[in-house]
N, C-alpha and C positions, 0 to 999 in steps of 0.2 A: 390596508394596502390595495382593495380593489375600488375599483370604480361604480359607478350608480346606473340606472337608465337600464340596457343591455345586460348591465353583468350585477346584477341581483344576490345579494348573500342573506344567508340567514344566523341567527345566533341561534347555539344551541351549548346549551353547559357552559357558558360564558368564550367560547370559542366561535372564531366566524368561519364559518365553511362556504366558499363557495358552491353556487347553483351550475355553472357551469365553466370551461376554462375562456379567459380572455386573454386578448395578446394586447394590449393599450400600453400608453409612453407609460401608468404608474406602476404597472407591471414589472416594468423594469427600471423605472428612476422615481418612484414614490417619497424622496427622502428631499425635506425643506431644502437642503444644497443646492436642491436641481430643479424647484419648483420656477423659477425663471434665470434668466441670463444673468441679472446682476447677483442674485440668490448665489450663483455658482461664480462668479469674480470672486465675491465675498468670501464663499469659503478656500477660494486657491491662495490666498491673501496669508490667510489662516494656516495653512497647510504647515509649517515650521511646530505651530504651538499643540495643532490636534496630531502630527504623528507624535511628539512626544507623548500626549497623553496616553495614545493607543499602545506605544514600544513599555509606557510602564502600567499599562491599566490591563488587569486579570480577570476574566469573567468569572462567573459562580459556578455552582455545579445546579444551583436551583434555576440560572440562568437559560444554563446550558439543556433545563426538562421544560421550562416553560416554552422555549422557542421552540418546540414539537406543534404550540399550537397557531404559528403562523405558515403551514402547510393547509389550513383550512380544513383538512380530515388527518383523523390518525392513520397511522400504518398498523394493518391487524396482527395483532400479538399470538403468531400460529404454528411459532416454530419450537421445538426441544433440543435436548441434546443429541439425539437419534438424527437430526437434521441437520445439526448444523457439524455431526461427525460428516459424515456425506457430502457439506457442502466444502468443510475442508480439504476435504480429499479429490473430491471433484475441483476443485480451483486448483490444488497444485498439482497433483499426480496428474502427467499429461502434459503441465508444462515444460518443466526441466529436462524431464527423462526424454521428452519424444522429439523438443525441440532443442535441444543443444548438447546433451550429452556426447554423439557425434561429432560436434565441432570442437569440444573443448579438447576431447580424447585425443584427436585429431592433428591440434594444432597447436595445444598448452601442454596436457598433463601427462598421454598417454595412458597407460592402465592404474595409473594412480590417481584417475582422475575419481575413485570410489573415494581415495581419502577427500580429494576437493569438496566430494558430499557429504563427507563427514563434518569437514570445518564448516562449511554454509548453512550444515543442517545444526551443530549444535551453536553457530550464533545464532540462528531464526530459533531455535528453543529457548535463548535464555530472551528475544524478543517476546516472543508468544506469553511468556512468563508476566513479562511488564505489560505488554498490551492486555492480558487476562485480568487483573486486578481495575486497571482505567475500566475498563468494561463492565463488569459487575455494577461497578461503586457510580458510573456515569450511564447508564445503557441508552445512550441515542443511537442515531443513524450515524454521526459524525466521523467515529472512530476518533483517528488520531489528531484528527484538527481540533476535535472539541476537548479531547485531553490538554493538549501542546495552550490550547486557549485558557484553561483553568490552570495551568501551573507558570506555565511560560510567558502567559499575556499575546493580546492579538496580534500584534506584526509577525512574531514569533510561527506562530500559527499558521497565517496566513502567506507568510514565502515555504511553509511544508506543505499548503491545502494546495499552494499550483504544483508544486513536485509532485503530490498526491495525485492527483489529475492527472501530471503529466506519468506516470508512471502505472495508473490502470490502462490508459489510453496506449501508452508502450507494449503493454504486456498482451492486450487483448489482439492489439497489430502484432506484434510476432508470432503470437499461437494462431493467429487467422493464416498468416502467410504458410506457416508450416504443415495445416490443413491443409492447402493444396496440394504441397506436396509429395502428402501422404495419401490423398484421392488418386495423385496421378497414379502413384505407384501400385495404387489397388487395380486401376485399370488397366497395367504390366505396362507402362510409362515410363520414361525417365524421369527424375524427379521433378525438371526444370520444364516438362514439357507444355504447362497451360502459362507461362509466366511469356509477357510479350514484351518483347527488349524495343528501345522506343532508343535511337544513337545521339537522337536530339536532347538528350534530358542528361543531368551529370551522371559521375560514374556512381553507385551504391542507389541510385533514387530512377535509373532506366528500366529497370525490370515490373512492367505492371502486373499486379495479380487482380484480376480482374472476380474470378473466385471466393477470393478473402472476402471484398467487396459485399459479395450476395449473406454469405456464410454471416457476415457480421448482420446485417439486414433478417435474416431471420432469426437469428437471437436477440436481437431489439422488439422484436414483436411477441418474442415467448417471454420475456422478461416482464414487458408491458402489461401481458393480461395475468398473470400472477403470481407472488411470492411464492406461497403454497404448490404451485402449478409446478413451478419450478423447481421444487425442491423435489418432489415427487419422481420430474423428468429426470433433473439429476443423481439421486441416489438409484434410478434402472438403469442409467447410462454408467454411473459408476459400478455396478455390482458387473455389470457386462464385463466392464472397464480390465476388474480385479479379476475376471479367470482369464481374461487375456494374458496379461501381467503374470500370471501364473505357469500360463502357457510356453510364454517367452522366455520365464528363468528355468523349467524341465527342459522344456526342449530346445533350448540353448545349452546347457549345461550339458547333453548330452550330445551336442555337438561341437562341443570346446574342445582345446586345445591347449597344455600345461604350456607350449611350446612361443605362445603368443605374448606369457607372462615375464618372458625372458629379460626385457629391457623394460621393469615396471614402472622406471619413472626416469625417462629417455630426457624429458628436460631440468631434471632436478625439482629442490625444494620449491625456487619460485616460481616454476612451472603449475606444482598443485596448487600455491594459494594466487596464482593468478586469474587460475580457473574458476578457483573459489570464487575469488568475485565476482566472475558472472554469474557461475551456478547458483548466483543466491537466488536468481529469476527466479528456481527452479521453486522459492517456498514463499516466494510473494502476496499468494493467492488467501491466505489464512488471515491477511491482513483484510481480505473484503468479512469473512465471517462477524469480525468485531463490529461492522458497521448493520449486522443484523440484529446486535443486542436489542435494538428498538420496538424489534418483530418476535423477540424471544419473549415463553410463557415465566420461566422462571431464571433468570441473567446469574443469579447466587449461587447455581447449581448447574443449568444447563451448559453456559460459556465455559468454566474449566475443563468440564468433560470434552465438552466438543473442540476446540482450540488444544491440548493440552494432547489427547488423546490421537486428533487425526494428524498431528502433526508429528508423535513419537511411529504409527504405524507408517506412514509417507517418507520418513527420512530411513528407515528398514529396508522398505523396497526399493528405492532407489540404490541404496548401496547394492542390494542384492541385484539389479537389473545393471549397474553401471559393471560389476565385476563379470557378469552371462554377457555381457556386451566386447567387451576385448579379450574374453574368453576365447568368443567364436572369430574373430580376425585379426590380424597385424593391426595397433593402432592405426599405422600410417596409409592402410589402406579400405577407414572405415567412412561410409561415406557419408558427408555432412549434412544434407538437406533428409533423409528420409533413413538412419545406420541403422536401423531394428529390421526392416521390413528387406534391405540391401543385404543385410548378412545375412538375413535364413538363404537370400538366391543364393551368395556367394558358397554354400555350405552344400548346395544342392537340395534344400527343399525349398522348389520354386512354391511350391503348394502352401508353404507356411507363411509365404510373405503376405498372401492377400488377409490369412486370419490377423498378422500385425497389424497390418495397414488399417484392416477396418476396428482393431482394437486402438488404436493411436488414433484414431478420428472421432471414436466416440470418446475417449481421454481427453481431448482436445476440445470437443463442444460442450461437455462439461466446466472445463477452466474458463470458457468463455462464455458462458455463460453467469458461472458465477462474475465471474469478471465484472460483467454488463450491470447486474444488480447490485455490486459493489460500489464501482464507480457512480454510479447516480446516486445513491445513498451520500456521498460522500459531497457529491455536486448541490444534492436538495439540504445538507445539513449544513452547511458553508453560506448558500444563499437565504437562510434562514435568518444569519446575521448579516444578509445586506450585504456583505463582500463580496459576492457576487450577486446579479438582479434576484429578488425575490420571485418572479417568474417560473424559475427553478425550482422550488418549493416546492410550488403546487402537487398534492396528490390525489390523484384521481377518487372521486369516492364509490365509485361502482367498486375496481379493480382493489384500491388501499394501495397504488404503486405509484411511485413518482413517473410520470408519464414524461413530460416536460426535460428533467434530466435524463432517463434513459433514452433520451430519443436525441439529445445533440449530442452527448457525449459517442452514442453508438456512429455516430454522424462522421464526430470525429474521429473514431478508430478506425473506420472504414474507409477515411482520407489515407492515414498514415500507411495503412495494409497498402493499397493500392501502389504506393511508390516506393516504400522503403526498405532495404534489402536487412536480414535479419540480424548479421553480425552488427551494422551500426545501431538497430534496435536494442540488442539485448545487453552493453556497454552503457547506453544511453538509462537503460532503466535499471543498473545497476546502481550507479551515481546516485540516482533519486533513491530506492528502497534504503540501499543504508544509510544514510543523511536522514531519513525519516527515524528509522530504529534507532539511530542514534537517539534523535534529540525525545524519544519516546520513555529512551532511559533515563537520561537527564532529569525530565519531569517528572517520573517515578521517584527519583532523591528529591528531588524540590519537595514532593507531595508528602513524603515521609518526615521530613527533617525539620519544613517551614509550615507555620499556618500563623498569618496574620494577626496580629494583635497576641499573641500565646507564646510564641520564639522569644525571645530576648534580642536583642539588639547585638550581642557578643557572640552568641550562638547562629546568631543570621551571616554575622560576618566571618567566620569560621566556616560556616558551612561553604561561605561563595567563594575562600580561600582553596578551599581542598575542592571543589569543583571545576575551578580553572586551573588546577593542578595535573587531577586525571585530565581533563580535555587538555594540555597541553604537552603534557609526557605521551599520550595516544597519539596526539598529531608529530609529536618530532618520533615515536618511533615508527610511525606509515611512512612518514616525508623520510628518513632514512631507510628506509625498504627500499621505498621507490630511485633515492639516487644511487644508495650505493649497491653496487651487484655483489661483492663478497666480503663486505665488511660485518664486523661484531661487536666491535667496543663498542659503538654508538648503545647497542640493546642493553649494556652491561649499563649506562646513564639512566633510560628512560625507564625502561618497565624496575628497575629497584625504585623512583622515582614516583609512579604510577601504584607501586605497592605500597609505599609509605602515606600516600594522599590517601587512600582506600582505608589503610588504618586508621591515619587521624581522624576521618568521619566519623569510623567505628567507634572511637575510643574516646574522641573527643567531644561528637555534637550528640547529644539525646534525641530522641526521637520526639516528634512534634505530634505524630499522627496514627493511629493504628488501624488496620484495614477494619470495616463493619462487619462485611460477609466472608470474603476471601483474600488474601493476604498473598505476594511476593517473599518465598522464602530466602530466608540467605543476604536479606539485605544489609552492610550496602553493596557485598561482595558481587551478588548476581549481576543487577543492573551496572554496576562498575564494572564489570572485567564486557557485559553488552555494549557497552560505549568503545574501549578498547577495542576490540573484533570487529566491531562494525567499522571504526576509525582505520585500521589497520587494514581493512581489507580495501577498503578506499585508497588506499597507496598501491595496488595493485592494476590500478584502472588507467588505461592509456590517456594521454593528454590531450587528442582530440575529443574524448567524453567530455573530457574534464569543461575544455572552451565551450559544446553544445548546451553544455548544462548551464555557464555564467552567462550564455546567452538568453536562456530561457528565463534565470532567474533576473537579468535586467529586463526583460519586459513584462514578468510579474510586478514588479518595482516603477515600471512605467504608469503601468493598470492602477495599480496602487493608489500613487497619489493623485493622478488628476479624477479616478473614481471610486474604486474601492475603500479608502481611508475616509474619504468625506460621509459614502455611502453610511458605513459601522460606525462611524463620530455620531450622527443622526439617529441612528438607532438606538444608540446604546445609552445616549443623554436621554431621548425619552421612555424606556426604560429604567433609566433611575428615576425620570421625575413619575414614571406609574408607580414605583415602588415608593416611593416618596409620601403620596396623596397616600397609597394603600395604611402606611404606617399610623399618618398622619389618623385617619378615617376610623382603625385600629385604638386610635388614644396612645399611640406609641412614640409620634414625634420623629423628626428625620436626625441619623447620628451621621457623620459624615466617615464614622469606622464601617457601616453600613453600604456603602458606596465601590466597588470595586478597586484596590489601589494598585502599587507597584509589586511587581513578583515577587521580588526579594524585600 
């Protein structure tokens, strides 16, 4: 994939590393489709016969370790479980609590907005669950795209790799933006005060933060110089983080009030799981740690700990922080851009606001931080398979960091910061996170139930019977959450409906697969009732999300086929034909059971 003359590589261990970075046309369109004009008529020609191949063609899991080595250097294997507890908790704690709790409190759930972090946190547990096992048994940079890619097949994949993207890019703009307005208020500010309203621009996108801006700009640059580096920054910024955290449940709690409790759930039941929905923001962040499997010394041991672990003490403190929070004021008068640092004034300790404030900024450069090394991981494992340019790839061999991805990606969050106001943000990245977890569980029963050429033919279709079962008993009882406001019979259809599909797996399909190292327990009940909640909490989400999102996902879909599908068709056939010759070379001959097929 690189070019000669200027950009000089060498072989080392049968892997080419680049001598230095180059930005040339192969860079980014390396692949026969694009090698000239009529190259690429040809394959638009084609474009009907190779998306079907890609909608039913499933990559490997050997596939999915050899493409580590068209990044040209490895990523250094420096991380434990000690780190990547830290990194989990430094991505979420900070987010949720500092940036929306306030608002949900506020405007959905009122003091029952502690249950809303109950349901969010115990769907992202039974997520964490499924994403821990892909990870172990897969450990790339990829995360969820490379999972979704071995069980579900590329297209599959590849409209969750742009929600992926789109939703670290989300996440990192809302907690930039909410950084400001946690600086303002350490500087005894109003919260709104550095944001400059522009009358020219629409309504939710006139507010520039010009702050976010910088703030994302210097975590592009601490990301860039090292994994390591950062893990270090982040687990001092977290420990700060937690006697903060600390600080704010004593000394809130001793200036609560039973009296505030009174009307604890002022909008009823679908007040809390409306909340829910968003609040899932609040555990987003656990989803970058899996894409450090690649950087992890030992993924068998280290990922359950760290995933499993920081993600039981994070859903703890938030419950605890959300209930010290409507403790200390009237819901309806808690205020939504900066409510930690607003309720010690409102309490009369102006003094404790600035220690909030400056606890919820380092909470917040932490998530964003991870954030930053998440999404480039995610961006460099994606263009490894050509779906996006290989350009991406590249990583640096001084540093061992994708240079190239962290640095458009940071690009683009620093766009979004800039104009877009957080309630449309934090909707927007709801939509994507669960649509992802979702279909993360899915592939979890794919991986358990099917494996290629070993299933039976009656057991394959058995199994895609009671899969489209659960998925469609979860989808009509969200689609009836969301129409009807005080109906029941509909629940009395679906989830009896959704229990009996769950059995029949149980009872009916055998298992096809058993974990190596670390195993999902409970299956298929776990990842089965993880589709439900995540399905279910998606009926909670307003219907301007809803249209933002099918917009985002038709111009995935545009990218797609005029270059994305051409791009991974190219790849992936000469990839079979190296494994081909390898066999062949071997004395082993090419079987065409050998070859990547359809999912199911």
């Amino acid at each position: 994939m690189g070019t000669e003359g200027d950009q000089q590589t060498k072989s080392e261990g049968g892997i080419r590393r680049r001598v230095c970075c180059s930005c040339t046309k192969d860079d980014f369109l390396p692949e026969e489709s694009f090698k000239s004009w009529g190259n690429y008529a040809n394959a638009l020609i084609q474009t009907p016969t190779r998306l079907i191949d890609r909608i039913l063609t499933r990559s490997e899991e050997q596939e999915e370790l050899e493409a580590k080595s068209r990044s040209q250097n490895e990523m250094k294997k420096t991380l434990t479980w000690w780190d990547l507890i830290w990194f989990g908790m430094g991505a979420v704690i900070g987010a949720g609590i500092f940036v929306l709790t306030g608002l949900e409190a506020n405007q959905e759930a009122g003091p029952a907005v502690v249950l809303s972090y109950v349901v969010s946190g115990v769907s992202a547990l039974l997520s964490v669950f499924c994403y821990t096992e892909f990870a172990v048994e897969i450990p790339v940079a990829g995360g969820s795209f490379a999972y979704l890619r071995v069980e579900l097949g590329d297209f599959v994949a590849f409209i969750a790799a742009g929600n992926i993207l789109l939703e670290y890019v989300i996440a990192c703009a809302a907690v930039a933006r909410t950084w400001t307005s946690y600086f303002a208020t350490l500087l005894n500010f109003n919260s709104g005060k550095f944001l400059i309203k522009v009358n020219s621009l629409a309504e939710g996108y006139n507010e520039l933060d010009p702050i976010a801006v910088g703030v994302c700009i210097i975590i592009c640059i601490i990301a860039i110089l090292s994994t390591k580096g950062s893990s270090r920054l982040n687990y001092i910024a977290t420990i700060v983080h937690i006697f903060v955290i600390f600080f704010i449940i004593i000394c809130g709690l001793i200036k609560s009030d039973s009296k505030n409790y009174s009307h604890f759930a002022p909008y009823g039941v679908r007040g809390i799981f409306k909340a829910s929905a968003v609040l899932f923001f609040a555990y987003v962040g656990f989803d970058a740690v899996s894409t450090m499997a690649e950087e992890t010394k030992n993924p068998g041991r280290d990922i359950p700990i760290g995933l499993i672990g920081s993600m039981v003490i994070t859903t703890f403190l938030y419950c605890l922080l959300a209930i010290t929070l409507c403790l200390m004021q009237p819901y309806q008068n808690i205020d939504t851009q900066a409510p930690f640092s607003v309720a010690f004034k409102s309490v009369g300790w102006n003094w404790a606001q600035y220690i909030v404030a400056a606890g919820a900024l380092k909470g917040m450069t932490s998530v964003l931080l991870v954030g930053v090394v998440g999404q480039a991981r995610y961006l460099t494992h994606i263009s490894r398979t050509h779906m996006m340019p290989p350009w991406f790839s590249q990583v640096n061999a001084k540093t061992g960091t994708p240079v190239n991805a962290t640095a458009v990606m940071s690009c683009a969050t620093a766009i979004i910061a800039l104009f877009t106001k957080l309630d449309i943000l934090s909707n927007l990245l709801s939509i994507s996170t669960l649509f992802i977890f979702m279909l993360v569980a899915l592939a979890l029963l794919v991986r358990r139930y099917y494996v290629r050429g070993e299933t039976t033919n009656a057991n394959r279709n058995k199994l895609i019977a009671f899969l489209l079962i659960i998925l469609a008993s979860s989808i009509a009882t969200a689609t009836y959450w969301g129409l009807s406001k005080n109906g029941w019979i509909g629940y009395c259809i679906t989830v009896p409906i959704w229990l009996l599909a769950t059995i029949g797996l149980w009872y009916f399909v055998p298992h096809a697969r058993n974990p190596k190292l670390w195993g999902v327990p409970l299956v298929p009940w776990l990842p089965s009732a993880s589709i439900a909640i995540n399905i279910f909490l998606l009926g909670s989400i307003d219907k301007a999300s809803f249209i933002r999102f099918g917009a985002w996902t038709g111009l995935l879909l545009v990218y797609y086929l005029f270059f994305g599908l051409h791009a991974s068709y190219d790849t992936a056939k000469e990839f079979e034909r190296g494994r081909g010759w390898k066999n062949i070379e071997d004395g082993n001959g090419v079987d065409r059971k050998d070859i990547p097929s359809a999912p199911l």
